[in-house]
Backbone as a chain_set.jsonl record, in Angstrom:
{"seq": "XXXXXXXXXXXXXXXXXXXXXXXXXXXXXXXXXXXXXXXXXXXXXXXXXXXX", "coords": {"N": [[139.066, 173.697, 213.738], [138.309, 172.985, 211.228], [137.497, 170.23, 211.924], [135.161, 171.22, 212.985], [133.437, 172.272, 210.881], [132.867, 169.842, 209.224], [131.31, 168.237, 211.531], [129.053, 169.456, 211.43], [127.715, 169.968, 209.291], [127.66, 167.079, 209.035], [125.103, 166.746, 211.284], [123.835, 168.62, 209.869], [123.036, 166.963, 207.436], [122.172, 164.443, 208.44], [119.764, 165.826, 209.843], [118.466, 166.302, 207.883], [117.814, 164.067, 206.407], [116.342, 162.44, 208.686], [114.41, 164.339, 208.967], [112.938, 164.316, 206.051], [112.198, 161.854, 205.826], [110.892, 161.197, 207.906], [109.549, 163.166, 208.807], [108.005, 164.512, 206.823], [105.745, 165.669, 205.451], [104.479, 167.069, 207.94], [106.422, 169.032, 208.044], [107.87, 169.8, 205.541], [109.178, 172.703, 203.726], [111.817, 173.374, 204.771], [113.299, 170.756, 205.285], [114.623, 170.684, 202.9], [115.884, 172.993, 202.846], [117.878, 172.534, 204.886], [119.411, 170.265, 203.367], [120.641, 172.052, 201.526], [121.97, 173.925, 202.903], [123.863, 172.176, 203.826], [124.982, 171.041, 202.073], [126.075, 173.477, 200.793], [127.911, 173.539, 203.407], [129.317, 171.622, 202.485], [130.599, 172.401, 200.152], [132.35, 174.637, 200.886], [134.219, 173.431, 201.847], [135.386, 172.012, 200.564], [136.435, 173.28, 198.9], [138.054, 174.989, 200.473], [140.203, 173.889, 200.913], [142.846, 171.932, 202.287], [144.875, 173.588, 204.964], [148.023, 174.207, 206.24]], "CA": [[138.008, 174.369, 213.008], [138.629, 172.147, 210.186], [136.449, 169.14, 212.381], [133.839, 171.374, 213.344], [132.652, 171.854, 209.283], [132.538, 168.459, 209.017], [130.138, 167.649, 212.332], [128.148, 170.628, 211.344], [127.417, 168.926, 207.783], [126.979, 166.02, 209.524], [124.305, 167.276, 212.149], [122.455, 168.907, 208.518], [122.547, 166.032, 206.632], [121.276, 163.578, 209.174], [118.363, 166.325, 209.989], [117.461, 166.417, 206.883], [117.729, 162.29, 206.486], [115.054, 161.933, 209.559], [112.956, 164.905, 208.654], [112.63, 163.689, 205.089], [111.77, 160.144, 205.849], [109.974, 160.772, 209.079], [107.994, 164.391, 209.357], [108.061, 164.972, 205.254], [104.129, 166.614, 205.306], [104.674, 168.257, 208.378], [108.246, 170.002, 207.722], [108.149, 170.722, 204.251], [110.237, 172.773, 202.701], [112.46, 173.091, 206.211], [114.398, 169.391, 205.011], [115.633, 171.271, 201.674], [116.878, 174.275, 203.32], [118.906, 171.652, 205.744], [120.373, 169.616, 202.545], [121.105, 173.236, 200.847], [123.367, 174.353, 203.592], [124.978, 170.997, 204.184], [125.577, 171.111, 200.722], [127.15, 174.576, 201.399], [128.98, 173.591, 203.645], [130.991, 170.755, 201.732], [131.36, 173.032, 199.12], [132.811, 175.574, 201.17], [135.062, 172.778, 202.905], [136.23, 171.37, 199.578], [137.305, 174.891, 198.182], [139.812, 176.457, 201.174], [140.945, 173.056, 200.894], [143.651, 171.942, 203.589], [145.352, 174.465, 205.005], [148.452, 173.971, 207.175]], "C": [[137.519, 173.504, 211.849], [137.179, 170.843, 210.474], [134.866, 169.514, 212.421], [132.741, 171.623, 212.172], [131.753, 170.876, 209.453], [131.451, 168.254, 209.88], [129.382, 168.791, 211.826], [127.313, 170.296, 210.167], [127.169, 167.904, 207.935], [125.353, 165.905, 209.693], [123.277, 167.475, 210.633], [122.176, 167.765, 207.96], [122.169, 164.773, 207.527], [119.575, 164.206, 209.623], [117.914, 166.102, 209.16], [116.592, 164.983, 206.189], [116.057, 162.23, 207.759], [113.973, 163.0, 209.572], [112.178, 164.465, 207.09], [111.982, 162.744, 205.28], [110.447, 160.26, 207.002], [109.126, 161.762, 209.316], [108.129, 165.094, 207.849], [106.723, 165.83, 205.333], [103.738, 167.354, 206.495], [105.863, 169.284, 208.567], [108.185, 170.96, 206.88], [109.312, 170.927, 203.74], [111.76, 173.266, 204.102], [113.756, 172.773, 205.719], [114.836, 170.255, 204.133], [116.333, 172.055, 201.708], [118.027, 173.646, 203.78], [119.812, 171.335, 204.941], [120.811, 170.555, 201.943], [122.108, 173.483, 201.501], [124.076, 172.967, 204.112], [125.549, 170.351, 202.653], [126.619, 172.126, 200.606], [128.235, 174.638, 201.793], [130.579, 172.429, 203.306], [131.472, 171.292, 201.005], [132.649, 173.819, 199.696], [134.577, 174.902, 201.564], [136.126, 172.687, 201.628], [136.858, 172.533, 198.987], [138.187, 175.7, 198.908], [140.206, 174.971, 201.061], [141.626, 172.724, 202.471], [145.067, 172.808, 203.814], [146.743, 174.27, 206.326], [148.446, 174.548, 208.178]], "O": [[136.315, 173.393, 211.621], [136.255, 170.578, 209.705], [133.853, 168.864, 212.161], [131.547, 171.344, 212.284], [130.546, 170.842, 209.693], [130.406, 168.047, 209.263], [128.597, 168.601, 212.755], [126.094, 170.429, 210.277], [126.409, 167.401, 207.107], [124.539, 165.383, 208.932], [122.31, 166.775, 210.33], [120.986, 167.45, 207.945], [121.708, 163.928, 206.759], [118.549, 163.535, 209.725], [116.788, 165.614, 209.258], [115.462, 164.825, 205.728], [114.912, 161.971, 207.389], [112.853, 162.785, 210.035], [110.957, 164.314, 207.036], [110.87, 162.807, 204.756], [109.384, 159.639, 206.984], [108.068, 161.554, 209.91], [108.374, 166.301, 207.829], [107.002, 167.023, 205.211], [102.844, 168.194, 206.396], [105.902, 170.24, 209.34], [108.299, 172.183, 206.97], [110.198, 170.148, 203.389], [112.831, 173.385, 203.507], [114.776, 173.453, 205.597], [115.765, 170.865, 204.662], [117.312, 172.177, 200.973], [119.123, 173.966, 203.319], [120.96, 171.717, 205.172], [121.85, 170.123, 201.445], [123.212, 173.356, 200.971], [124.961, 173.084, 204.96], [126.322, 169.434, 202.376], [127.799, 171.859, 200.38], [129.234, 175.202, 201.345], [131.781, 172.355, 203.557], [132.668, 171.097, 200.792], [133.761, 173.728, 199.176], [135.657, 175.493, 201.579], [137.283, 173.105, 201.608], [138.024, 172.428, 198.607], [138.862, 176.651, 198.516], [141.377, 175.209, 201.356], [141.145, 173.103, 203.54], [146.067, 172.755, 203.097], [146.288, 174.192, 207.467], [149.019, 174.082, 209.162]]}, "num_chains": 1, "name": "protein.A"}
């Protein structure tokens, strides 16, 4: 469960990387939602911590 965070935060923060750079004026505000929850979800990751 632990991995699937991580690619999931991945997956956002690369969308938001090639919608930013590459469809910025037709997206919008889309990309910021993306980096919001892949922000989310490091937070979320870094706060249960590791759990045995």
């Amino acid at each position: 469960m632990r991995d699937l965070i991580w690619l999931i935060v991945a997956i956002l923060i690369i969308g938001w990387l090639v919608g930013y750079f590459g469809f910025a004026d037709a997206v919008g505000s889309l990309i910021h939602i993306l980096l919001v929850l892949a922000v989310i979800g490091i937070l979320y990751k870094l706060a249960t911590g590791r759990n045995p």
